[in-house]
C-alpha angles and dihedrals in degrees: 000000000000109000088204120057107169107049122134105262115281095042106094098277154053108306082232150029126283115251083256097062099036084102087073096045139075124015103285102041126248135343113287091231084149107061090028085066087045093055098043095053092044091051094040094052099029084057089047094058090030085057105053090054090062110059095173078064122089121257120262105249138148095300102049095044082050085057088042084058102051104052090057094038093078088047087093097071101042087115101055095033104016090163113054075038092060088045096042090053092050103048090047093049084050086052092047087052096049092052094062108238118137123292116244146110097345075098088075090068089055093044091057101050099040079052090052098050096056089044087055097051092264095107095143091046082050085049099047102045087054092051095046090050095042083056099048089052094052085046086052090042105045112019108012100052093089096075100025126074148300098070118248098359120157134224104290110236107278084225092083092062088079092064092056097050093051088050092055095044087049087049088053103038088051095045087046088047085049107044083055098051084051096053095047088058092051087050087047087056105045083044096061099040091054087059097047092057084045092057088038078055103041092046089045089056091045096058096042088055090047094047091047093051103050090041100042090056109038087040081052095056085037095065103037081056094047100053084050091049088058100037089053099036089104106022098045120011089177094053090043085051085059091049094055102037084057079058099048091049092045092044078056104047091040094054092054100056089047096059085044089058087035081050109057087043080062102051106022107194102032127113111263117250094240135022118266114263117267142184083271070079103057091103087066088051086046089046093047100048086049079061086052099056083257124131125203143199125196129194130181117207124197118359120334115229141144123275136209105281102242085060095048095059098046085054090046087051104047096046087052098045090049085042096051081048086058092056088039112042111013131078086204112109101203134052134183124207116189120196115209127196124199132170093268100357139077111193117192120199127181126184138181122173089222131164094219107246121204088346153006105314101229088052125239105225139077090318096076093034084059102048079050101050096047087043090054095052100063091039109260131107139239123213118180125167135133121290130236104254084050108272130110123253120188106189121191128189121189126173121230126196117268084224100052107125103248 
């Protein structure tokens, strides 16, 4: 069996799909071989009845029931060509009225593929095809019928004419309600899965923040305490211990923040297992940058009080992030960081007197993109840059709500 149905000729298999997969080909799906049935058994036994209630009609025979067919035959492709199939229906209900057989619902295969074409965009060629068809019916019914059967009819009222406008206008009104329906639900669509890429984005962005900002720093601290570990391995064992005891402890904390971050990946809507780090946490920073050879000063202004968490962490972050720039990038050996609290603003503010070593000494990399960026998303703004006596500030302001409980 070809593994393959579907391959261009010459190729090994059939030049198209199988009836079966015609769902999953072509721009409107598969063939409506469903509905199509439907129609053609509702026109073929609604003329029957229609016709037997106009006998100066002709008689349904083989003929008229050919033409029947014909004009629901094309409906199966009203999805793929819904134009030459309006035009094909109309043209074959104007043949099975000039022949003279009885009027009925052969208009319901009009009415479906005029319906298809305006759904599909084709709204004029909808348009034209019913009102060619409207005129060559006027033409049968008032001025034809002489020489066509059946034999010795008469002008159809004129009075009748006003049904079947109002048919066509119905046919028309419904496809056009339709197409725009259709179109709002696409636009639905492509609406939510914009937003659905934007939230993928957005929470892409989130967790690479988060994972910078917990390795940069711990690796930071890991690698100041490595080099003293070796430097002191021979000189001074008990000095080395220490070294190696700060990077145990940062390893540790680093690998949990990690599987919080992995976490919450693995289970996406579940609470994390521990809170998100805040500024409660600043004295581990402190404590952290000591390990690195680093000394820092704190210093609260205004009065101290809990924010609202996703504040807290942007603060937590951005002060560790500054502070891992001073390790890294600063031959300066102190720091200061100074907390200021104001009624709806926290402003950050971390300075070091360099000078810068290897490298600007605020970084230039995805450190200062991320503060940024997490300022940025709670409205407030960053600004680092070199002072004027030769150290490095970085200064963060980020708004908090009045109503916020203190």
């Amino acid at each position: 069996m070809d593994a393959h149905p579907t391959r261009n000729p010459g190729h090994g298999g059939p030049p198209w799909p199988r009836p079966w997969q015609w769902a999953a080909h072509g721009p409107g799906a598969g063939l409506p071989w469903r509905s199509t049935l439907v129609v053609t058994v509702f026109v073929m036994i609604g003329t029957g009845f229609a016709a037997r209630n106009q006998p100066d009609r002709l008689a349904l025979d083989v003929l008229g029931r050919a033409l029947l067919l014909l004009a629901c035959a094309p409906l199966l492709l009203r999805h793929r060509h819904p134009v030459p199939v309006v035009f094909g229906v109309s043209a074959a209900t104007l043949g099975y009225l000039a022949a003279g057989y009885a009027y009925g619902p052969v208009f319901a295969a009009v009415a479906v593929a005029c319906f298809a074409a305006v759904v599909h965009g084709h709204r004029r060629a909808a348009w034209w095809a019913l009102g060619l068809l409207w005129a060559g019916h006027l033409l049968l019914a008032h001025w034809l019928y002489r020489w066509l059967p059946p034999g010795g009819d008469g002008p159809a009222p004129w009075g009748q004419e006003l049904p079947v406008a109002a048919f066509a206008v119905a046919i028309l009104a419904a496809a056009e309600l339709a197409r725009v329906r259709r179109e709002q639900w696409a636009k639905e669509r492509a609406e939510r899965a914009a937003a659905e890429r934007r939230r993928a984005d957005e929470e892409r962005l989130r967790i690479a923040r988060e994972l910078h900002d917990v390795l940069a720093h711990s690796l930071s601290v890991i690698n100041v305490q490595a080099g003293v570990g070796l430097a002191l391995l021979d000189a001074d064992p008990a000095q080395a211990r220490t070294a190696l005891t700060t990077i145990k402890a940062a390893s540790k904390e680093a690998l949990g923040e990690v599987r919080q971050v992995l976490d919450t990946l693995r289970a996406p809507g579940d609470a994390p297992r521990a809170p998100a780090p805040g500024l409660d946490r600043l004295p581990e920073l402190v404590e952290q940058a000591a390990a690195a050879g680093l000394t820092v000063r704190t210093r609260v202004e205004g009065r101290r009080r809990r924010l609202p968490p996703g504040t807290e962490l942007a603060a937590f972050r951005i002060v560790q992030e500054a502070l891992t720039n001073v390790v890294r990038h600063s031959g300066s050996r102190t720091a200061e960081v100074v907390l200021g609290y104001g009624p709806d603003v926290l402003s950050l503010r971390v300075d070091d007197e360099g000078p810068a070593t290897g490298g600007d000494a605020g970084g230039s990399g995805n450190g200062l993109v991320g503060m940024r960026e997490r300022a940025a998303a709670l409205g407030g703004t960053i600004e680092a840059g070199t002072r004027p006596d030769g150290g490095f500030r970085v200064r963060a302001t980020l708004p908090v709500r009045p109503e916020e409980p203190s």
